[in-house]
C-alpha positions, -999 to +999 in steps of 0.1 A: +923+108-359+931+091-391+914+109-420+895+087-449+891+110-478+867+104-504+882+091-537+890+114-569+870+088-592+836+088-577+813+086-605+790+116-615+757+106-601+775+103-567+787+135-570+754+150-580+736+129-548+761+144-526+758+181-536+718+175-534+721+168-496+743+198-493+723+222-507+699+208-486+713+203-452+725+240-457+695+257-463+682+248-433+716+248-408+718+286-421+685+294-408+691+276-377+696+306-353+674+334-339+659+360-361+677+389-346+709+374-363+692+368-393+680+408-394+716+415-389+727+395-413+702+418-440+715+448-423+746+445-433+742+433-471+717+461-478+736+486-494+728+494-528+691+510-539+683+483-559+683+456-534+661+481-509+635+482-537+636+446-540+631+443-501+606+472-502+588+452-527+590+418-513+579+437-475+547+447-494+543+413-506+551+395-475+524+418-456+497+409-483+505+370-481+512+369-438+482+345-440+488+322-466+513+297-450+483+292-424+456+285-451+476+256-468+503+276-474+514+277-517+529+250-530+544+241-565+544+211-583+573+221-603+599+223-568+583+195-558+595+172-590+628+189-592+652+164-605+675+174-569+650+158-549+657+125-568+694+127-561+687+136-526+668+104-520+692+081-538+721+096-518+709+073-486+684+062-504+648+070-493+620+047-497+582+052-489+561+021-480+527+019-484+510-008-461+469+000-471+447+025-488+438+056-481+400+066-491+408+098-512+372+113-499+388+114-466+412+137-447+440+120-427+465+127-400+502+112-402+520+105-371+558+108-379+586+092-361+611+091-351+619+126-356+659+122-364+682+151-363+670+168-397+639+147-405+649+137-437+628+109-445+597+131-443+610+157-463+619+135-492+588+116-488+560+143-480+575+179-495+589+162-526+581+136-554+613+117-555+594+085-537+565+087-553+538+098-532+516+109-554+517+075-572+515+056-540+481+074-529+464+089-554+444+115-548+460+126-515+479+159-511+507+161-478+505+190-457+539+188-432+537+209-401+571+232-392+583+256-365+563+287-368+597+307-366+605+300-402+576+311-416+589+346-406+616+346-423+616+361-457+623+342-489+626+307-467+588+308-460+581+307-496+607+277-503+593+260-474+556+265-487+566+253-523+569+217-511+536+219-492+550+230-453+529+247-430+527+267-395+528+238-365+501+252-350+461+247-343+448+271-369+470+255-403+461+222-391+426+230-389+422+242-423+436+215-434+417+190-421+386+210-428+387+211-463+359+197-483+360+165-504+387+151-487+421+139-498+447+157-477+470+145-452+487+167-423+518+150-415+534+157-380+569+149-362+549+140-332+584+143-307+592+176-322+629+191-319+628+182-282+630+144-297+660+155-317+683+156-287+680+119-287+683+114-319+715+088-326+722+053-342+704+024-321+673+049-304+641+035-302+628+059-277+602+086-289+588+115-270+550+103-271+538+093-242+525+129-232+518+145-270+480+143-272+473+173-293+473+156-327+452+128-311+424+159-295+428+175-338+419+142-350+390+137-328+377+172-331+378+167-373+372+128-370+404+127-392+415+089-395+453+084-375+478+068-396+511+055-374+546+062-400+574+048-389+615+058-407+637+032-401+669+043-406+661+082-397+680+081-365+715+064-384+719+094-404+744+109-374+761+104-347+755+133-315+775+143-285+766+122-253+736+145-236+724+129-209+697+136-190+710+159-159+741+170-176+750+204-183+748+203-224+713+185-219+705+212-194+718+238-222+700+226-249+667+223-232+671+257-219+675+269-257+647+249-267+622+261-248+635+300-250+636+298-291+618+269-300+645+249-316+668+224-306+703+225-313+714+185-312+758+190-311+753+157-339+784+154-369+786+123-390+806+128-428+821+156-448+824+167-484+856+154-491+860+130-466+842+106-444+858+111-411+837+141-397+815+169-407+778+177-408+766+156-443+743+128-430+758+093-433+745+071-465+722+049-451+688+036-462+655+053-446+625+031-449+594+045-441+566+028-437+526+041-437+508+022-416+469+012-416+448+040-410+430+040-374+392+050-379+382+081-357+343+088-347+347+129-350+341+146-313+338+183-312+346+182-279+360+153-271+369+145-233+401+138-217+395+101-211+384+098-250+420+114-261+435+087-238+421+061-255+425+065-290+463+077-278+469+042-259+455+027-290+479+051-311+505+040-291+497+003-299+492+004-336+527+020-337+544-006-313+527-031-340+540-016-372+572-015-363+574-049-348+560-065-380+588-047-398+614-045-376+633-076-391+630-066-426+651-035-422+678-051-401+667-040-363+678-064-340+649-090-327+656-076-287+649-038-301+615-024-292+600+012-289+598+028-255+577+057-253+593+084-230 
């Protein structure tokens, strides 16, 4: 394989873009693996009294906040405008597109998707500033639902909950969307990591057609749906061929379902050269926030009323990205299938 290596003159601000996405793409690759290796891995660096206070400390901490990341969770305006996040987004780049308003007395559910390999376009856009989503919708704060599992680890939780992540699960999306006076948003990558796994440049096909639980939360709040569509999110890399039925497919569901990740074999550039590696591609992300679908709250809403307002889901996406397909270079035959 003939290796294209990255040139010596690169200016600065390319150089600063790339070791944005690094930093970032790390962070969470070095946390990708079970917790047991992640204990080990603080077994064997604790060996000076210092660092056990600091841990002793931080335990004592951890057991006084274990809540928190389920209540909203701690975020900090000050990560969230870090001057990294803007390189970040320029490295592909990132763009956010607003297609209505959002009533700031109201609290709102975004659908994500597609969920890509590392879901880059809703980091940028919903855990940092860099594209301007406070500007965009004023008066609206995003709340981004994650795994669960890295909320127990130490030190990462409180990263995660600095750019406004929280626990995927019923009780953090509740108290979101039961907050008084309005203006937050819970964002959710509907298709999950099991979506990952078909993940690569060209998909249109997202794991919706059976994932009713954020339609049942919005009816039980009578929290408005808003379809987001990322063009671009599934160009960022390439993945081994998994076919359904073959033995890495059959693998990697296996692993999914026993820890609750997916582990997509995807490559795409490297630091120093283009050829391979684990650096997403540079290639534009659009998302785009579509029109908010109103919601009559149901406490109890029955199984053909979650139906509905999913086929209708289903519709208003289909829509969005068909009015915008063309814009951001998707071929006129391309449509989304809904697996």
């Amino acid at each position: 394989m003939k290796i294209e290596f990255a040139p010596r003159s690169l200016p600065l601000e390319r150089r600063l873009q790339t070791a944005s996405v690094i930093q970032w793409v790390f962070s969470f690759l070095g946390l990708d693996v079970p917790l047991d290796i992640q204990v080990l891995n603080l077994e064997l660096v604790i060996h000076s009294v210092a660092f056990l206070v600091i841990i002793a400390l931080y335990a004592m901490w951890w057991a006084f906040d274990w809540e928190t990341p389920r209540k909203g969770g701690r975020r900090s305006q000050w990560i969230r405008n870090w001057v990294t996040w803007r390189y970040m987004r320029n490295y592909f780049p990132i763009t956010l597109v607003k297609t209505a308003d959002l009533d700031p007395s109201k609290n709102y559910i975004f659908g994500f998707h597609p969920h890509g390999v590392l879901v880059a376009g809703a980091f940028v856009n919903f855990c940092t500033e860099a594209t301007g989503f406070s500007r965009l919708f004023p008066g609206m704060t995003p709340y981004m639902m994650m795994l669960n599992l890295w909320f127990r680890v130490p030190f990462f939780r409180d990263y995660l909950m600095s750019g406004g992540l929280i626990p995927s699960d019923k009780q953090s999306a509740s108290y979101v969307l039961r907050k008084p006076g309005g203006g937050n948003v819970l964002v959710i990558a509907v298709g999950g990591a099991q979506e990952a796994l078909d993940a690569r440049p060209g998909a249109f096909t997202l794991l919706l057609q059976n994932r009713k639980g954020f339609v049942r939360l919005a009816l039980q709040h009578g929290a408005p749906l808003v379809p987001v569509f990322s063009f671009g999110e599934n160009e960022l890399f390439d993945q081994v061929e998994n076919p359904k039925g073959s033995w890495l497919r059959w693998t990697q569901e296996r692993l999914q379902k026993v820890m609750g990740i997916s582990l997509p074999l995807f490559h795409a550039r490297g630091v120093f050269q283009y050829s391979f590696g684990v650096l997403p591609y540079r290639r534009p992300i659009y998302t785009v926030v579509g029109k908010p679908i109103k919601v009559q709250q149901k406490r109890d809403p029955s199984q053909d009323e979650v139906d509905a307002l999913h086929e209708r889901y289903m519709e208003e996406l289909s829509k969005l990205f068909e009015e915008h397909k063309a814009e951001y270079q998707v071929p006129a035959d391309k449509h989304l299938s809904f697996i």
